[in-house]
C-alpha positions in Angstrom: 6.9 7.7 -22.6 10.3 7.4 -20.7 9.6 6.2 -16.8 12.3 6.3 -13.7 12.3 5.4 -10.5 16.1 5.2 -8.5 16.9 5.5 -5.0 19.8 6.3 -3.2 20.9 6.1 0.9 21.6 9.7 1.8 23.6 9.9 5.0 21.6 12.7 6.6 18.5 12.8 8.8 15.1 12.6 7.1 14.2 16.3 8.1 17.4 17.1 6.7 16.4 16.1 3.7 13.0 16.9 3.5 13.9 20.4 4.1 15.4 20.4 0.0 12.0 20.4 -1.2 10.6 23.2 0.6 9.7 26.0 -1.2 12.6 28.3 -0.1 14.7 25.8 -0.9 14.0 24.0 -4.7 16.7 26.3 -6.3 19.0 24.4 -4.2 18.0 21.2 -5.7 16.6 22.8 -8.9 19.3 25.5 -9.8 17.6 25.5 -13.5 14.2 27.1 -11.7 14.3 30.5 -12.0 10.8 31.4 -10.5 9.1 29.0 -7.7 5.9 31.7 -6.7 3.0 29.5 -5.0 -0.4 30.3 -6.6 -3.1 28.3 -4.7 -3.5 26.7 -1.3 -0.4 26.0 0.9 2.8 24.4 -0.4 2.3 21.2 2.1 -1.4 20.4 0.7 -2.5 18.6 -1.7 -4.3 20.4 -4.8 -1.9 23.3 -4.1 -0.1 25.1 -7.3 2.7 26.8 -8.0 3.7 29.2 -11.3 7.5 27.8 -12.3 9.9 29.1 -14.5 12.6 26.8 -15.8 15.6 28.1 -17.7 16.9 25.8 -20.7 20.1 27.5 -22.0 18.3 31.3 -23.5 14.9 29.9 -23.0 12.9 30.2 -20.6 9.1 28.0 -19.8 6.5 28.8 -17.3 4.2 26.4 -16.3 2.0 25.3 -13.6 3.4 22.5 -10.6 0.5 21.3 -9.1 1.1 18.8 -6.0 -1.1 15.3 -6.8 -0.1 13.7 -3.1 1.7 14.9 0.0 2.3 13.0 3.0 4.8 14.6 5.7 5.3 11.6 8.9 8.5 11.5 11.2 9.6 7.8 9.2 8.0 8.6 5.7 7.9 11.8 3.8 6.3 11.9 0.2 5.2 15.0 -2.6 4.0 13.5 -6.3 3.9 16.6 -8.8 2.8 17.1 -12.2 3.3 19.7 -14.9 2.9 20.4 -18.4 6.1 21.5 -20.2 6.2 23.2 -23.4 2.7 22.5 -24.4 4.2 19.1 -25.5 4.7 16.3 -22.5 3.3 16.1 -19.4 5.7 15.4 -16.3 5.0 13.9 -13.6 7.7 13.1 -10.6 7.7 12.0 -7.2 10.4 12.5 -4.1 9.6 9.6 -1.4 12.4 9.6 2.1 12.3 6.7 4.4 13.6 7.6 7.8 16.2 4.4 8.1 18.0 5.9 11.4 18.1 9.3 12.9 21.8 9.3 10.5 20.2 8.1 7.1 17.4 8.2 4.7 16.6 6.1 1.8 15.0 8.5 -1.1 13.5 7.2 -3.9 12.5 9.6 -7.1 10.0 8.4 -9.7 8.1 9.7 -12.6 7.5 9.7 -16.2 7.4 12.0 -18.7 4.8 11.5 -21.3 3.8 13.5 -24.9 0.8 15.2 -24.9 0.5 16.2 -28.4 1.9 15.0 -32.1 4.8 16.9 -31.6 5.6 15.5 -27.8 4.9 11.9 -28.9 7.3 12.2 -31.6 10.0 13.7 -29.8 9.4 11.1 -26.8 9.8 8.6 -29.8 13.3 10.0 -30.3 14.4 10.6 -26.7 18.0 9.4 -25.3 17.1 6.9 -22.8 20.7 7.5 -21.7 20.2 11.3 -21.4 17.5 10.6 -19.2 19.3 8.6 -16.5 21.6 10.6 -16.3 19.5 13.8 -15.7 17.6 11.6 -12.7 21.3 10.4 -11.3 22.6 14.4 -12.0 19.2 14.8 -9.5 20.2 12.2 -6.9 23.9 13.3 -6.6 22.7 17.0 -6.5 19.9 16.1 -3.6 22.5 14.3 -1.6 25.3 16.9 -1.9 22.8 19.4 -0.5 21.7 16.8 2.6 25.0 16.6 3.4 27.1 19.8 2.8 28.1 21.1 6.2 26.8 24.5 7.3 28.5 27.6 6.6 
């Protein structure tokens, strides 16, 4: 099993931010997600699903996002998902803001990514721990160059 959890000040209001991970906007943030269709309930409830398709180089996997915890407050903002990828590991991530001033917001992502099956366990056995940090920092520097790019 490989766990994270890193944070990083954005300089950008809370809403700003929160707005990323918004349906309409998870390419933004998640320019490998092809698909983002919402399948049950609402996108800000908890329970609610969503059919994703991910692109990893020619291949593509579809799978099921279902939202585990949502809390949406003007100083806290929080959304805990989890997935199965692949048949293989299970996925589970979550994107906490903390409203520090009306200027800045402390984001925290989380999550761990676990095999489900012989073949998962064995490749988690054999994952690059580096690789892995720097996929979540690749997240964090993509999430804060989004917060922050001016409007066109």
């Amino acid at each position: 099993m490989i766990q994270w959890e890193n944070e990083r000040i954005i300089h950008a209001s809370i809403e700003e931010v929160w707005e990323l991970f918004r349906d309409y906007n998870i390419k933004r943030i998640m320019p490998k997600v092809e698909e983002h269709e919402l399948i049950e309930k609402s996108e800000t409830t908890v329970g609610a699903k969503h059919r994703q398709t991910y692109r990893e180089g020619k291949r593509l996997e579809t799978y099921t996002v279902e939202t585990l915890d949502y809390e949406d407050s003007p100083e806290r903002k929080y959304k805990e998902i989890a997935f199965v990828i692949g048949r293989a590991f299970e996925v589970t991530a979550s994107f906490k803001l903390v409203k520090i001033d009306d200027n800045r917001t402390r984001f925290v992502y989380a999550g761990q990514n676990k095999g489900v099956n012989f073949i998962g366990k064995a490749m988690m056995k054999l994952a690059n721990k580096k690789g892995n940090e720097r996929v979540v920092e690749e997240f964090l520097d993509r999430v804060e160059n989004e917060a922050t790019r001016p409007n066109v």
